[in-house]
C-alpha positions as CSV (number, residue, x, y, z in Angstrom):
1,X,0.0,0.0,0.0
2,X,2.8,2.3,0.7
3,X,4.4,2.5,-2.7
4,X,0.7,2.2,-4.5
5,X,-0.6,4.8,-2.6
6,X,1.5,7.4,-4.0
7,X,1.1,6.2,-8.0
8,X,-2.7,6.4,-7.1
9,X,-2.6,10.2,-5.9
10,X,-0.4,11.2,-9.0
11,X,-2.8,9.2,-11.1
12,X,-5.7,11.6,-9.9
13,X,-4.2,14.8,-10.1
14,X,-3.0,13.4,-13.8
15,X,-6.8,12.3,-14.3
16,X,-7.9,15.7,-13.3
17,X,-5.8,17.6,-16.1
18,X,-7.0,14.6,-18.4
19,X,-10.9,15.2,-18.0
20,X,-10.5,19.4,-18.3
21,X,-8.6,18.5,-21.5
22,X,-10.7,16.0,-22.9
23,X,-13.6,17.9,-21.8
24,X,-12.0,20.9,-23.6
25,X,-13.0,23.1,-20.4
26,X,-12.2,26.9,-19.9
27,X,-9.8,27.5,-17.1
28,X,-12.8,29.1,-15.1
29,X,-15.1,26.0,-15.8
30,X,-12.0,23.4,-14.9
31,X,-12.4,20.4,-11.8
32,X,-9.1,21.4,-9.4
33,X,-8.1,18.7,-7.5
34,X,-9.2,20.1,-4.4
35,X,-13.1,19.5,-6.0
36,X,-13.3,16.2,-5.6
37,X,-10.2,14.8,-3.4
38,X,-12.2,13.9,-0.3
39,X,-14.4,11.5,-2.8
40,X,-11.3,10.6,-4.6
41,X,-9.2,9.5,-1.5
42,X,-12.2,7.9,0.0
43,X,-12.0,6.1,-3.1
44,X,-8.5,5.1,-2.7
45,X,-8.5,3.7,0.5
46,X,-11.7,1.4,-0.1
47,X,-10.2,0.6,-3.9
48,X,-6.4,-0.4,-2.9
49,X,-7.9,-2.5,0.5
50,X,-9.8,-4.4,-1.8
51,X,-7.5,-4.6,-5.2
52,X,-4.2,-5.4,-2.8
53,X,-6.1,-8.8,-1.0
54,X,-7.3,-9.5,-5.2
55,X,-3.6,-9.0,-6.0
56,X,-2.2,-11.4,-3.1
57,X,-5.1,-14.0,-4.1
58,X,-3.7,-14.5,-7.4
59,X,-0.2,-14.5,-6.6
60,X,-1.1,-17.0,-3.9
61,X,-3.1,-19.1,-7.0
62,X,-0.1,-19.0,-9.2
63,X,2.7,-20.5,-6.6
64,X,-0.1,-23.1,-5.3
65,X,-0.3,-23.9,-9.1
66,X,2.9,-24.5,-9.3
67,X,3.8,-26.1,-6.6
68,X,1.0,-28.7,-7.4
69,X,2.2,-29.1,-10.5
70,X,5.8,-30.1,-9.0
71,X,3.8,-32.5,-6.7
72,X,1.9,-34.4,-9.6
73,X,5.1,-34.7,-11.5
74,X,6.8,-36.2,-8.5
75,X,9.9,-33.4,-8.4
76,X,11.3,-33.0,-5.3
77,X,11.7,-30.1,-3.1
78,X,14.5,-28.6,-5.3
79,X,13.1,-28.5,-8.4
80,X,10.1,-27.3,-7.0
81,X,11.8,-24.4,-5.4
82,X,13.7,-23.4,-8.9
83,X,9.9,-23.6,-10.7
84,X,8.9,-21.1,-8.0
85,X,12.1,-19.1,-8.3
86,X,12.0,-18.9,-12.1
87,X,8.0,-18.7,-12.7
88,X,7.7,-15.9,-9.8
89,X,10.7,-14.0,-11.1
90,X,9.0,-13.7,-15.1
91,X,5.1,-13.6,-12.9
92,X,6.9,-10.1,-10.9
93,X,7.8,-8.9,-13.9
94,X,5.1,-9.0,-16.1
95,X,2.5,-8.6,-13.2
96,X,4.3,-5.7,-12.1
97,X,4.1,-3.6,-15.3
98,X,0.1,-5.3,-15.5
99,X,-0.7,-4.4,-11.9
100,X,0.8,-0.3,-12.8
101,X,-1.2,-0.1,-15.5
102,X,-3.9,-1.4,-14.9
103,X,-4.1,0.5,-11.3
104,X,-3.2,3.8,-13.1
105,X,-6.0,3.3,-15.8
106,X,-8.5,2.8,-13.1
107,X,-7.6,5.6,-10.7
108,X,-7.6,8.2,-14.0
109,X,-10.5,6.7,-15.1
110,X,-12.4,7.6,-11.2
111,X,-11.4,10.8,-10.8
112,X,-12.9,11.0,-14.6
113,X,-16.2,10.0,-13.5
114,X,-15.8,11.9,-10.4
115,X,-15.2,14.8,-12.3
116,X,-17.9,14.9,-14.5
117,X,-20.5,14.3,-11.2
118,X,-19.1,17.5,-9.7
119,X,-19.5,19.5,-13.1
120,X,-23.2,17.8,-13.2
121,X,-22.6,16.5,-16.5
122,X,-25.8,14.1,-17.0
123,X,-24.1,11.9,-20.1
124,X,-21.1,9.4,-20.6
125,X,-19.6,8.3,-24.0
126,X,-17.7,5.4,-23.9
127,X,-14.4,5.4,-26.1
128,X,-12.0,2.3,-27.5
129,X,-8.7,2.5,-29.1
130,X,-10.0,1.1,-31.7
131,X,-7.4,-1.6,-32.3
132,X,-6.8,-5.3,-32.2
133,X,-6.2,-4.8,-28.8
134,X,-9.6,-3.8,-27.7
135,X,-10.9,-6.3,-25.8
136,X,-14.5,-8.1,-27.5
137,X,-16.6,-7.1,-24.7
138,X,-15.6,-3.5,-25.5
139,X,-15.4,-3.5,-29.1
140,X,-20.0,-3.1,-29.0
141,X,-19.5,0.0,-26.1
142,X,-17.3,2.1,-28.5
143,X,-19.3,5.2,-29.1
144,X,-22.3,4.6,-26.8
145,X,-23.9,7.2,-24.9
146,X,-26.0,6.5,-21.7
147,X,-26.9,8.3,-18.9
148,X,-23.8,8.8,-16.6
149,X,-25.9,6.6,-13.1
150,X,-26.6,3.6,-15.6
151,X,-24.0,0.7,-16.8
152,X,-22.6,0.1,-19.5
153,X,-22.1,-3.5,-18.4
154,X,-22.9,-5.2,-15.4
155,X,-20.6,-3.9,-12.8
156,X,-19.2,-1.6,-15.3
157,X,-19.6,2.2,-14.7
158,X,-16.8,3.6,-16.1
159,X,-13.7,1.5,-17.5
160,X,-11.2,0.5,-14.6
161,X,-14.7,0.2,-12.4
162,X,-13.9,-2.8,-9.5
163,X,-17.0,-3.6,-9.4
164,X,-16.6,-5.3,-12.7
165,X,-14.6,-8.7,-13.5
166,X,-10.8,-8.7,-13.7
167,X,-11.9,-10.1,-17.5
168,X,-13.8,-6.6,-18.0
169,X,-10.7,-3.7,-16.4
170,X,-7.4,-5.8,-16.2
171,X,-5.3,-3.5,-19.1
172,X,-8.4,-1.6,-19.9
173,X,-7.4,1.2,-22.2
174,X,-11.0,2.6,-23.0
175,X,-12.0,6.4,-21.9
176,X,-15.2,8.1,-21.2
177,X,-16.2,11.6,-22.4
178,X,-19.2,13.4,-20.9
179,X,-21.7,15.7,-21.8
């Protein structure tokens, strides 16, 4: 929580100068940071409780995985140990850079909506990259306009939104706009 905590404010005060650009706001219309921090860091602390024990659940899947594994193939303790070594070296890795992103996208894509509530913006506009990369569940939202209370999915407010599936936010690269 210590070093998240920190990429999580920066990602807000970032999301902030995000949403006045996108939003193409005056500097007398535009959401300072001060507008909606209380929300946002109330936001923070329930979010990174709850993302942190999802984050150690996995981890804890991945090295009970693997240690099964070692057991059904009858290795011994040693080779067991190098698996772990070796797959949880390449899992921090890639699961590093996955976790950063993923936790930046989301915390931009808060203050976003958090943003728009304060400015009493009634609409939101969901937007994909528009590549390969855009994930199929996506691909149908891309351009869609609904009122900013409703889902766009199930769970899914706002892309990043943790009340959605891991399948639905993990590398999530999709924006709103709001009107």
């Amino acid at each position: 929580m210590k070093r998240l905590l920190p990429l999580l404010l920066q990602s807000g005060k970032t999301g902030i100068e995000f949403f006045n650009t996108i939003e193409g706001l005056t500097d007398k219309d535009k959401v300072k940071y001060e507008d909606v921090e209380k929300d946002f860091t109330n936001w923070i602390k329930n979010y990174s409780e709850t993302q942190i024990e999802y984050i150690n659940n996995t981890t804890k899947k991945q090295v009970q995985r693997i240690i099964k594994n070692g057991l059904a193939n009858g290795d011994n303790y040693n080779k067991i140990a190098d698996d772990l070594f070796k797959h949880i070296k390449n899992i921090s890795n890639s699961r590093s850079r996955t976790i950063a992103m993923t936790e930046v996208h989301n915390a931009v894509s808060k203050i976003n909506f958090l943003s728009a509530a304060y400015k009493g913006m009634k609409n939101k506009t969901w937007n994909t990259c528009e590549d390969y990369h855009v994930r199929p569940a996506h691909v149908p939202l891309d351009g869609i306009t609904i009122p900013i209370a409703e889902e766009f999915l199930p769970g899914l407010s706002y892309p990043g939104d943790p009340n959605a599936p891991p399948s639905l936010t993990v590398l999530c690269r999709c924006w709103l706009t709001y009107s």
